[in-house]
C-alpha positions in Angstrom: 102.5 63.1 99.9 101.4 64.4 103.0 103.7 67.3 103.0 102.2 68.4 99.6 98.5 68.2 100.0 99.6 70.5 103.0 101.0 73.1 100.9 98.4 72.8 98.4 95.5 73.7 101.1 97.6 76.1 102.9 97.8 77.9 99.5 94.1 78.2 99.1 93.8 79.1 102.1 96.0 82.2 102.0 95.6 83.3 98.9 91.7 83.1 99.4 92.2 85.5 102.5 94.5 87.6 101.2 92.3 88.0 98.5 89.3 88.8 100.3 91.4 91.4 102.2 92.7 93.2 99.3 88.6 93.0 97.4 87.3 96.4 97.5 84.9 95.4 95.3 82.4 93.6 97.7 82.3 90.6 95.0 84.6 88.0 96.5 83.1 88.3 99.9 80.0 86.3 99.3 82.6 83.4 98.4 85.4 83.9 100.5 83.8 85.0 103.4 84.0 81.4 105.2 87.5 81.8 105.5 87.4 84.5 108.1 84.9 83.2 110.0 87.4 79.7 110.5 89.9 81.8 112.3 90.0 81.0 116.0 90.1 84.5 118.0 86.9 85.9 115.4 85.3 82.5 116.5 85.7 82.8 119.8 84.3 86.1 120.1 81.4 86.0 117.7 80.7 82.7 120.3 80.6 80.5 117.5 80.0 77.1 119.0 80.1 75.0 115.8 83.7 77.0 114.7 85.5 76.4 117.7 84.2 72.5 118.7 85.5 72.0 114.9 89.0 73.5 115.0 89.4 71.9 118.8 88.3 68.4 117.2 90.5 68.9 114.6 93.7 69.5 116.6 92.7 66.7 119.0 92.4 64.4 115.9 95.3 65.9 113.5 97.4 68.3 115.7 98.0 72.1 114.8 97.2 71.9 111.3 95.2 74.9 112.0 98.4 76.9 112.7 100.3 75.3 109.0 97.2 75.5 106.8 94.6 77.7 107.9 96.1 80.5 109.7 97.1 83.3 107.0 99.6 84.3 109.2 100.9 80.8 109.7 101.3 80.3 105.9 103.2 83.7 105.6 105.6 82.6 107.7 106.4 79.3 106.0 106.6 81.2 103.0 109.6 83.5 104.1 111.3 80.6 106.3 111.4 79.1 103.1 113.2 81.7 101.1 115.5 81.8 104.6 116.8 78.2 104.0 117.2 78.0 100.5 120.6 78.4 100.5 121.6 76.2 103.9 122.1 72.8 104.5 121.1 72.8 108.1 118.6 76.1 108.8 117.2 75.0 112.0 118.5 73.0 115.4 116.0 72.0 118.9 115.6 75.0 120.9 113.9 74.3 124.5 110.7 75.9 124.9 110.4 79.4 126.5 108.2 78.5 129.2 108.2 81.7 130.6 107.8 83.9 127.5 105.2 81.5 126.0 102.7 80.9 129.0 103.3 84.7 129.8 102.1 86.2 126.7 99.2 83.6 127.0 98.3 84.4 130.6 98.5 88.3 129.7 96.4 88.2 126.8 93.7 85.8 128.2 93.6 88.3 131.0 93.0 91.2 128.4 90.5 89.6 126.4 88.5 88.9 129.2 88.7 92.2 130.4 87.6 93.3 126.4 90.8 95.7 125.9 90.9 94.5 122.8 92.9 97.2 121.2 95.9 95.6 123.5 94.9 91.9 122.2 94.9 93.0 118.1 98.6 93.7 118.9 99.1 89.5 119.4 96.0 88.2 117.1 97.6 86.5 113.9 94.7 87.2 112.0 94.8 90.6 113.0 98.1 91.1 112.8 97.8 89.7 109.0 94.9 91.8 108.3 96.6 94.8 109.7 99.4 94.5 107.3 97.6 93.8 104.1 94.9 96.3 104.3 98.0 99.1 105.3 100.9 97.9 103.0 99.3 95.8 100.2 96.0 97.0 99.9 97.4 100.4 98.3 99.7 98.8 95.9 96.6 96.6 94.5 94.8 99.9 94.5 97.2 101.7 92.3 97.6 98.4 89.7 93.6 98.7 89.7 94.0 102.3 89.3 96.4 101.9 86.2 94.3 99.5 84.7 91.1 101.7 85.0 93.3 104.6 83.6 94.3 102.2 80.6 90.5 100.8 79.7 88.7 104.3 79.9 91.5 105.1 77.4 90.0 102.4 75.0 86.9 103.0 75.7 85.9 100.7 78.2 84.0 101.2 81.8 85.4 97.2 83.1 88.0 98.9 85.6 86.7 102.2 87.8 89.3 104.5 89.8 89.6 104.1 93.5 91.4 106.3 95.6 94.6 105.7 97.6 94.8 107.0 101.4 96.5 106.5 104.4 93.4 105.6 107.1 95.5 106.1 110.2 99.3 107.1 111.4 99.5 104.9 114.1 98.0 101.8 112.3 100.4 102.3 109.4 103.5 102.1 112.1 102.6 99.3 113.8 101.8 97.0 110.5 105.2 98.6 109.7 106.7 96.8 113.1 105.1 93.6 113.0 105.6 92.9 109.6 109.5 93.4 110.5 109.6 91.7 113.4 107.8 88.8 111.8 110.0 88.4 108.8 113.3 88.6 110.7 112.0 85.9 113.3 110.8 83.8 110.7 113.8 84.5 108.3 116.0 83.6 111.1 113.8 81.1 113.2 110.9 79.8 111.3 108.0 79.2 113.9 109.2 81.2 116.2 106.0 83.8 116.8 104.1 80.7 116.4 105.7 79.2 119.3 106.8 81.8 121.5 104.4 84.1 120.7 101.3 83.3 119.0 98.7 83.1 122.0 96.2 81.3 119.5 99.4 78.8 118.9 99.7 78.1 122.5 96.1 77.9 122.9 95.8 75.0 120.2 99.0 73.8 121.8 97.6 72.2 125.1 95.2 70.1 123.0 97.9 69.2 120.0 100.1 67.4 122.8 96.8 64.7 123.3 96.1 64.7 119.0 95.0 61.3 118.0 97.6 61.5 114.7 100.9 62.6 115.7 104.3 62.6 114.1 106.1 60.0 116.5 109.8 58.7 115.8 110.5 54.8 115.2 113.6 54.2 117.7 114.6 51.3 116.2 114.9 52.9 112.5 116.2 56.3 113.5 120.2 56.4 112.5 120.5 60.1 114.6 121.4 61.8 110.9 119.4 64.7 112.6 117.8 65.3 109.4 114.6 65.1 110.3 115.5 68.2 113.5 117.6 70.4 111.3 114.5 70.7 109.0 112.2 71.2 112.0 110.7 75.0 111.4 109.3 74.5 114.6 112.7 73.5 116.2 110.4 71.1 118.1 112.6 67.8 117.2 115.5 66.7 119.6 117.7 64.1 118.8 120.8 63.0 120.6 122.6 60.3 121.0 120.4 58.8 124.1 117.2 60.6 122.9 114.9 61.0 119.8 111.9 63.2 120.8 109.3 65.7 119.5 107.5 68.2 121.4 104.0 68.4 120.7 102.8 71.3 122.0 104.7 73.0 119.4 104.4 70.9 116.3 102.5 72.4 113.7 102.6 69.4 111.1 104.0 70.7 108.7 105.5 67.2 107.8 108.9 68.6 106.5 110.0 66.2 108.8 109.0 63.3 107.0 109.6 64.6 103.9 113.2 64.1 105.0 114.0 61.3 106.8 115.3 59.0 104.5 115.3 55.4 106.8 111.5 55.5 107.2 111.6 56.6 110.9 109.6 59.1 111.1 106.2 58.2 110.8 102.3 60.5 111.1 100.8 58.0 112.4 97.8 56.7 115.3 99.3 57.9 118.6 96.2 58.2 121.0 97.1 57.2 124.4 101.0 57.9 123.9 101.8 60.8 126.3 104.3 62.5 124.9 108.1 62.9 125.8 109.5 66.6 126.5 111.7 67.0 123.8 115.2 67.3 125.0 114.6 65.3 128.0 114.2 61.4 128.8 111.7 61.9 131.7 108.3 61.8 130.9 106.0 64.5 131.9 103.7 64.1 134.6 100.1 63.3 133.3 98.4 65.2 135.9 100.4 68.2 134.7 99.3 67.6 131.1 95.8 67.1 132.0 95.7 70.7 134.2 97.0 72.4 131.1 95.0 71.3 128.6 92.0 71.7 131.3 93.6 75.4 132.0 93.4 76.1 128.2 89.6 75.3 127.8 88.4 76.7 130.9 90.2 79.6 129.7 88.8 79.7 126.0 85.3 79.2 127.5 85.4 81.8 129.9 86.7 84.7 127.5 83.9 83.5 125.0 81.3 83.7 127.7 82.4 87.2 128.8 82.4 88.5 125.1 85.6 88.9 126.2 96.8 110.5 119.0 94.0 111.3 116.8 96.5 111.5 113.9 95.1 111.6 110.4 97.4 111.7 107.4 97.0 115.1 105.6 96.3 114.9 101.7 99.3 116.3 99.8 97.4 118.0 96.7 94.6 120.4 97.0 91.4 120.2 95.6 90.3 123.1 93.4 87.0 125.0 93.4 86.1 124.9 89.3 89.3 126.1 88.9 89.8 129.6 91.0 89.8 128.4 94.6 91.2 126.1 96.8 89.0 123.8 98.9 91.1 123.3 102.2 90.5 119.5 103.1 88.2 118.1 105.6 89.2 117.0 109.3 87.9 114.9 111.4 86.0 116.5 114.7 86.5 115.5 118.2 83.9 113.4 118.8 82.9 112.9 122.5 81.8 109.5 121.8 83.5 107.1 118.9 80.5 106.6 115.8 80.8 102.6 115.7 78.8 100.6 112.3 75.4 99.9 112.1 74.8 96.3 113.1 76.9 97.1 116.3 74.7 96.9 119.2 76.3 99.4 121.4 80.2 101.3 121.0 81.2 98.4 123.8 79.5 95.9 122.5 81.3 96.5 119.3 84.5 97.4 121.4 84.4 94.3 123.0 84.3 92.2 120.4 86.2 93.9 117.7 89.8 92.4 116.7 91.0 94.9 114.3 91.5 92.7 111.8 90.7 95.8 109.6 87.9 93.8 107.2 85.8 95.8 107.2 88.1 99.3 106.6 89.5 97.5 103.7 86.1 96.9 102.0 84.1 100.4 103.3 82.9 101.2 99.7 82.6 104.7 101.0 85.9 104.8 103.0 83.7 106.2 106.1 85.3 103.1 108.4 89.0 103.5 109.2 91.0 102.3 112.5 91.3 104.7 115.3 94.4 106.4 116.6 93.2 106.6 120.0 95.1 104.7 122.6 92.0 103.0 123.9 90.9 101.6 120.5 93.6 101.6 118.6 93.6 100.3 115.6 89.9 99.2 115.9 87.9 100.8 113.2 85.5 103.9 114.0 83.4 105.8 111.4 84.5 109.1 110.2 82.8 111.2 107.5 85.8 113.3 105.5 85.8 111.4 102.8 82.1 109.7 102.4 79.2 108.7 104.3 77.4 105.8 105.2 74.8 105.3 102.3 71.6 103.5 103.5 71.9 100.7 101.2 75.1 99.3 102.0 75.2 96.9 104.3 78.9 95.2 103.9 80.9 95.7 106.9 77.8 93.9 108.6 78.2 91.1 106.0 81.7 90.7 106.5 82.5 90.7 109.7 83.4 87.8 111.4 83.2 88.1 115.1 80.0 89.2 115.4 80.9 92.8 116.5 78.8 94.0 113.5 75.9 91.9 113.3 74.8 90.8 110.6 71.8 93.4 109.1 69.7 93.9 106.0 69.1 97.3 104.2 65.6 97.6 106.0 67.2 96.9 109.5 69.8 99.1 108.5 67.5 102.1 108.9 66.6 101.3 112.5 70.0 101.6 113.6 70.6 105.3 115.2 74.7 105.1 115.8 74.8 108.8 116.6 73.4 112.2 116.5 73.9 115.3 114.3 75.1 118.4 116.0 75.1 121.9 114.6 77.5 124.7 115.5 75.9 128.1 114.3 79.2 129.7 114.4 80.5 127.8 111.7 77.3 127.9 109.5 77.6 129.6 106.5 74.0 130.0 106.5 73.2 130.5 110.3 75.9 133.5 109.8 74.4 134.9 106.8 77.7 134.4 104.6 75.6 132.3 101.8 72.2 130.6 101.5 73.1 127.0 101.6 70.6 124.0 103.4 72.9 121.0 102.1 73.0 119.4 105.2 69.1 119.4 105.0 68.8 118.4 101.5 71.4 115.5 101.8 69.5 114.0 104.8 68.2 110.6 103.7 65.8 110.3 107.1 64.5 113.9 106.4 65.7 114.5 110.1 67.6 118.0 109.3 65.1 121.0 108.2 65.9 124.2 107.7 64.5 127.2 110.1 64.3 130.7 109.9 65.6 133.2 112.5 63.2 135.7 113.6 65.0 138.3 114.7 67.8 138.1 111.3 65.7 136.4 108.8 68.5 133.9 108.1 67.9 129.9 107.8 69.9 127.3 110.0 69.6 123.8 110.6 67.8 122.2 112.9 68.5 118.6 113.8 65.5 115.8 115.1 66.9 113.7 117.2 64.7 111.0 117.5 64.8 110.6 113.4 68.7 110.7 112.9 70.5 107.8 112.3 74.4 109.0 112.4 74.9 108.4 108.8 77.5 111.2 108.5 75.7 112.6 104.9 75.0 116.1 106.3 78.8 116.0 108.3 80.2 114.9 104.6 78.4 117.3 102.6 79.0 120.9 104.5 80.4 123.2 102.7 82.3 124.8 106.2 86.2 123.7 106.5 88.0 122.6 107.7 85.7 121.5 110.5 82.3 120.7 109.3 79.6 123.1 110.9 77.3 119.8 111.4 78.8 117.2 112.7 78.0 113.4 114.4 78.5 112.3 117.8 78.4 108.7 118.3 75.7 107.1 121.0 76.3 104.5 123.2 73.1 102.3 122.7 72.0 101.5 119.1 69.2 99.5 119.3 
């Protein structure tokens, strides 16, 4: 029983972020939006108290239920362990913890969130890591079914489906969703939990508490017949029984209770356990309490202190041309070099945002505008910067800022949203079509939606250019979007450090 209402949340669960991922349509976000705010690293960084009391409370309580039903990640991995034991009677056998490559990754990625390279620490995040590899490889399939379905209802006459289109936001991101989603299959094909275990630093976070939980899995000695059934089922490989020894470690449980589901003589039992240190699996010597105590102590302090803390340029090419009404072609946009990255409004600064982003890649998969994609750079890789080839930031949209949920884009309204100055437009006069007198043009100017471009006429030529006020521009890319120069827009936006 337990075992199923297990699966049966972990399915919402999943399926709800998955979903809310894949939405481009800014609809399920206002009812799914929760979800992302529950995971642990967003939590921690958007210092949300209430979050991350609750899902320390609940591991104390229950264990790492957070790993087997709320983690997406988590719940992807069950799901292909699963199809890797289908056809074997014993998938799994106790492995001894890797000490050193557990508490490693831990210790190097506390030490890089703290220090706020976070473009190193969305490499490790499972809800970035999850995020990364929907929004890159499932995203565009859902995109091209929508896109099918749109072509099939304007056919009969109906407006219920609208095109969207298909592109590949950044090189570098695409590769490394490529690699993890590899590596996690074929560990979790092969070895069920083993990122969550030997890996995962959000699983060995949770893990220092989940030894103390005040419900644990815990073995009846006198029932247990040592059939083993109960370790060779043990995703986690967390179970050791021998012939002098029947033991679970609980730093690496995640309840899935496939355990129990198994066991056949009623041994194995979740039960009331508080005030029962554990045993190290494999071994008959208790741990030394003390010991226990420091890590779980280590793992707060930890926790706490990154939360108080706040702790290339490749760009796929489109394959097909656009055409000019038919006679010309329209080479496609590129990006400029900015000097300074153009971050979202709601961001308070570019490391503010920096600092607290996780790539988790959100906010790129809902952009209604597809101005936010993640950065090639090696500093913030993956982490999503604004770019105007393909749209611009409208003034009324505010859904990135609704969205995300570390805080890294605060939360804004539309009337906020024009206070916000994320960069500055720059001209260059050499690659102004009017400014050189190759066409009358003043698009930049007349897309401005802050009036902060006007058009001025050189004395000495007679010929208009653009002329950019500072103070008034907010960085929303419009004029950058809409210039007629290519490849490299003659207008374009630097980011600024400050934003409010």
């Amino acid at each position: 029983m337990l075992r199923k209402v297990r699966v049966v949340l972990a399915w919402i669960f999943w399926i709800g972020i998955t979903l809310l991922l894949l939405d481009f349509t800014g609809v399920l976000h206002g009812y799914l939006g929760w979800m992302a705010k529950l995971q642990f690293l967003p939590a921690v960084l958007a210092l949300n108290v209430g979050v991350i009391v609750a899902l320390v409370a609940l591991t104390l309580v229950f264990g790492r239920v957070y790993c087997s039903v709320i983690c997406p990640l988590g719940v992807f991995q069950d799901g292909i362990s699963h199809l890797g034991t289908l056809k074997k009677k014993a998938p799994y056998k106790f492995k001894k913890e890797m000490k050193s490559l557990r508490y490693g990754v831990w210790v190097v990625f506390v030490i890089l969130l703290v220090l706020g390279v976070q473009a190193a620490v969305a490499l490790l995040a499972p809800y970035s890591a999850y995020g990364r590899m929907v929004q890159n490889l499932l995203q565009p399939v859902w995109l091209w079914g929508n896109n099918l379905l749109a072509h099939i209802a304007e056919r009969a006459g109906s407006y219920a489906f609208y095109e969207k289109e298909v592109w590949m936001r950044s090189v570098p991101t695409f590769v490394v969703a490529v690699v993890t989603l590899v590596v996690i299959v074929a560990l979790s094909f092969k070895g069920g939990r083993t990122w969550c275990n030997s890996i995962c630093p959000v699983g060995t976070t949770l893990g220092f508490f989940s030894r103390f939980a005040m419900f644990r899995p815990l073995i009846d000695h006198d029932k247990c017949k040592h059939c083993k059934a109960c370790e060779l089922h043990c995703k986690a490989q967390c179970i050791a029984i021998g012939k002098d020894t029947e033991s679970i470690d609980h730093s690496r449980c995640v309840d899935c209770f496939n355990c129990i589901d198994k066991c056949k003589f009623g041994a194995l039992q979740y039960r009331f356990a508080w005030g029962k240190t554990p045993g190290q699996a494999g071994s008959d010597v208790m741990p030394d309490a003390g010991q226990s105590r420091r890590a779980m102590m280590a793992g707060t302090v930890a926790v706490a202190g990154a939360a108080a803390l706040k702790g290339v340029k490749a760009r796929a090419q489109e394959a097909a041309k656009k055409v000019d009404g038919g006679f010309a072609d329209i080479l496609p946009k590129q990006a400029p070099v900015r000097e300074i990255p153009v971050t979202p409004p709601g961001s308070k600064s570019v490391k503010d945002f920096y600092r607290k982003c996780t790539a988790c890649q959100l906010c790129v998969a809902e952009c209604p505008n597809n101005v936010l994609r993640p950065s090639g750079s090696l500093e913030h890789l993956m982490q999503p910067e604004m770019s105007f080839e393909k749209g611009w930031c409208r003034p009324e949209c505010t859904r990135c800022s609704e969205l995300c949920p570390t805080g890294a884009i605060g939360r804004i309204t539309r009337e906020e949203k024009t206070q916000y100055h994320v960069g500055t437009s720059h001209v260059n006069l050499e690659l102004c079509v009017s400014a050189s007198g190759k066409a009358l043009c003043g698009k930049c100017a007349q897309a401005c939606p802050s009036g902060a471009i006007q058009m001025v006429e050189n004395e000495e030529t007679g010929l208009l250019f653009p002329v950019v006020a500072e103070e008034i521009c907010t960085g929303c890319g419009a004029c950058e979007h809409l210039c007629p120069s290519r490849p490299i827009s003659a207008i374009t936006v630097n980011g600024k450090f400050q934003h409010v």
